[in-house]
C-alpha positions, 0 to 999 in steps of 0.5 A: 913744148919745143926742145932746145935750140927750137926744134919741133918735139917728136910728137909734135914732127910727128902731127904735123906729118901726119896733117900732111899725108893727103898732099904729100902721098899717093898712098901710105899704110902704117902697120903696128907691129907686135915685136921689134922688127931689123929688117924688111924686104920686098919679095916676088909680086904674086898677083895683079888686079885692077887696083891693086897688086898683091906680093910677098913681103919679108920681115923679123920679129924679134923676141925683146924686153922692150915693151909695155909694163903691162905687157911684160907683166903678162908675158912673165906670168906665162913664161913662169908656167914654161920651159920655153921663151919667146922665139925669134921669127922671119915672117913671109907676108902677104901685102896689098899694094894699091896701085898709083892715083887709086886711094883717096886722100881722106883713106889714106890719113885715117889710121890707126897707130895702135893697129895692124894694116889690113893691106899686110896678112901674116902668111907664113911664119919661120922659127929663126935660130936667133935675131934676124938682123939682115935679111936679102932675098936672092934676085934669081929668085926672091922665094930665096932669102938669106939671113943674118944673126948673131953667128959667124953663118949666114943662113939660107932659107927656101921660104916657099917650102919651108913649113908654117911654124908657130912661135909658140913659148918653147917652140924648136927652131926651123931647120935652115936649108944651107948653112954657110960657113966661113966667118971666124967671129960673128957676122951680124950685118954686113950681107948681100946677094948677087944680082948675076949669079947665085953667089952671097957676100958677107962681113964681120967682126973678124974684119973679114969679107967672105963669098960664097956660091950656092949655084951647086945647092940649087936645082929646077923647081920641077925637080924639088916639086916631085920631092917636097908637096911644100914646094908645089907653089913654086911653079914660075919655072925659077930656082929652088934650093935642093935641100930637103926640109925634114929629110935630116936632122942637119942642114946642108953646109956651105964653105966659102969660095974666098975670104978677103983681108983688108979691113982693120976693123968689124966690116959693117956693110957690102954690097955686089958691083951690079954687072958682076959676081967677082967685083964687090965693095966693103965699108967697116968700122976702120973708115975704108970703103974697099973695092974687091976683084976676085978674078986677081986674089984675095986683097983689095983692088982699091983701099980707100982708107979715110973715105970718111970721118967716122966708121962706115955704116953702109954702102951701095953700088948704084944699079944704073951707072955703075961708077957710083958708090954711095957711103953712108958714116957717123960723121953725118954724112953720105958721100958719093964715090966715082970708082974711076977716081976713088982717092986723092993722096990716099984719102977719099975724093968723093964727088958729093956729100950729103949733109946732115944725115947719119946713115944707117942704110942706103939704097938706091932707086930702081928707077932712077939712076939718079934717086937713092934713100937714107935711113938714119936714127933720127927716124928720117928716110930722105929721099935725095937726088944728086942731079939737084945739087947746085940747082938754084931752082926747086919746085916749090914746097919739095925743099925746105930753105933749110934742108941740105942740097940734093934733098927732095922728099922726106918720110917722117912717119917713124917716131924713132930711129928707121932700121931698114928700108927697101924700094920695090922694084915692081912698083918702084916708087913704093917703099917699105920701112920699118922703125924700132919706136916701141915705146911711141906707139906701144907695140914692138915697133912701125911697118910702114909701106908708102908712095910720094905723090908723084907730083913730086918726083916727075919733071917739072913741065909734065907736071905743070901741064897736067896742073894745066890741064886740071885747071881748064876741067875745074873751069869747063866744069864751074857753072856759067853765070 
């Protein structure tokens, strides 16, 4: 059965998808997960073996109606024997990363939707006061992390030290280590952390981006070790924040080092320029994508006020060139900004535009300055390379004759819409993604962590003399006649 127009149902995308793993990817683990989850992050990698690699994974789980009837059923006879309800948790795991050319093809289609990954093992659980929507580790320190809910705080969190909890029904909530203040109306997306120095950046429905430092909230691990048993893993010589756990009943509070006017409407996503803790972007619901220096003030450098049709979902500064911008919108497409000449007559000029995919999230690739992804709610993740637009030549098999320029690889593992993703820096051709597809696969949604072959990604001439190379084994290796 085909829906209207001839376009494949999801379940059967979904098969032929799958019939495909053993050629399209080095390794893939589908991870069933029992509550919704928002958001997931890669963390510090904690250990490296011979074919694999051991490292912290963040994610939410989000206590939510939209489960099985049977489940529901349960859940309800329990709940009428409480107090208490299902509370909202961040989750530090532990994730086996199997090395590249280690996995069998046969192992790494074989799953099973309905269960958990071995590769991921729940390590420590945070009783979080409300939805995760955003979670952004701090890259001075990734045992760091910041959250996002539905308040106007954003909620810092040192998760090495923070104590196990268990999410029982009724369960007190954990105790965030700073608070930061500043927003008048809820903040609930918009959130980044400074790859310079340790400052945080929001926005929210009061149209307004705030800044904070947290530089003077931290201290030498030596230091917190001697205080908090609970810290004593922190031994890499890093930054641990200073507060203490259960030495108060209430956290430390942070206020703002700027708040920033511009926007006319909700502010949806921001990101930090890449070489600097005073340069920073916002997209919002008003369709600008704002740039901001707060060496001069508290107004925008640059307003761009039609950068797209629709409202801006998300953006991001490309680590590597740092002209680049990307915007992602409702009008169903990526834009690609050079800072140098962000406008003409006031309107957006951007440089490319990527077609076909209503961006939720945006995220450059580590490695290569010219590679970034795409998550949207028609549970794709596209992987793009803006260096192939107006090519004529594509390897074969990597581009559909259908597909829109500068579009390369796409995941399609997630049967519902794809709420995050993050490329992992130690590993940089890995990605973890998470999709809200409850009802597809009968649990609270699909965690997936997976790496494209990288026949895929490498230049064409390398590739074609290893295919070379492979050929005149398998002839060297064929029995003479």
């Amino acid at each position: 059965m085909r829906e209207r127009g001839g376009k494949a149902t999801v379940d059967e995308r979904y098969t032929q998808w799958k019939s495909l793993i053993p050629v399209l990817y080095d390794w893939l683990a589908n991870h069933n997960l029992v509550w919704p989850s928002l958001s997931c992050r890669w963390g510090p990698q904690l250990e490296q073996a011979t074919y694999k690699n051991r490292q912290r994974l963040y994610l939410s789980e989000q206590a939510s109606e939209s489960r099985s009837l049977a489940f529901t059923i349960i859940l309800a006879a329990v709940m009428l024997q409480t107090d208490g309800s299902v509370p909202n948790t961040l989750v530090i795991a532990n994730c086996e990363v199997v090395k590249p050319r280690v996995a069998a093809a046969e192992h790494i289609s074989q799953f099973n939707e309905e269960a958990r990954s071995p590769f991921v093992k729940k390590y420590k659980t945070i009783i979080h006061p409300g939805e995760v929507n955003r979670i952004r580790e701090l890259p001075q320190n990734s045992k760091i992390v910041a959250t996002h809910t539905d308040s106007p705080d954003v909620l810092i969190w040192d998760v090495e030290a923070q104590p196990n909890r268990h999410p029982m029904l009724g369960a007190a909530e954990s105790r965030p280590d700073l608070i930061l203040t500043g927003h008048q109306q809820n903040a609930e997306f918009a959130l980044a952390m400074c790859p310079t120095e340790p400052f945080v950046l929001s926005g929210g429905k009061d149209k307004s981006v705030v800044l904070w430092s947290i530089h003077d909230h931290i201290s030498s691990v030596a230091e917190s070790t001697s205080k908090s048993p609970a810290s004593a893993s922190n031994s890499s010589g890093k930054q641990s924040i200073k507060a203490g756990n259960e030495k108060s009943s209430d956290s430390t509070t942070v206020g703002p080092r700027g708040v920033y006017q511009g926007h006319e409407d909700t502010v949806e996503d921001v990101q930090f320029c890449p070489s600097s803790a005073q340069e920073f972007c916002s997209v919002g619901d008003d369709s600008c994508l704002i740039l901001w220096d707060a060496r001069v003030g508290t107004s925008p450098v640059v307003k761009v006020e039609k950068a797209h049709n629709a409202d801006l979902h998300c953006v991001d500064w490309n680590p590597h060139d740092q002209n680049l911008i990307l915007t992602g919108s409702a009008d169903n497409s990526v834009r690609m900004f050079d800072r140098r000449n962000l406008t003409s007559g006031g309107v957006g000029s951007p440089i490319y535009k990527f077609e076909g995919h209503k961006a939720a999230v945006l995220c450059w690739s580590p490695d290569r300055a010219s590679v970034f992804g795409s998550a949207a709610e028609d549970g794709f993740l596209n992987i793009w390379d803006h260096e192939r637009v107006g090519k004529k030549k594509e390897r074969a098999g990597t581009k559909t004759p259908n597909s829109p320029p500068g579009l390369f690889f796409q995941h399609a593992g997630h049967r519902d819409k794809v709420v995050d993703f993050h490329w992992n820096t130690s590993d940089p051709w890995t990605i973890v993604s998470v999709s809200d597809d409850c009802g597809s696969t009968g649990g609270g949604g699909t965690l997936q962590i997976w790496r494209m072959s990288d026949l895929i990604y490498r230049p064409e001439e390398e590739v074609l003399a290893e295919l070379e190379k492979f050929k005149a084994h398998l002839l060297s290796c064929s029995p003479k006649s």
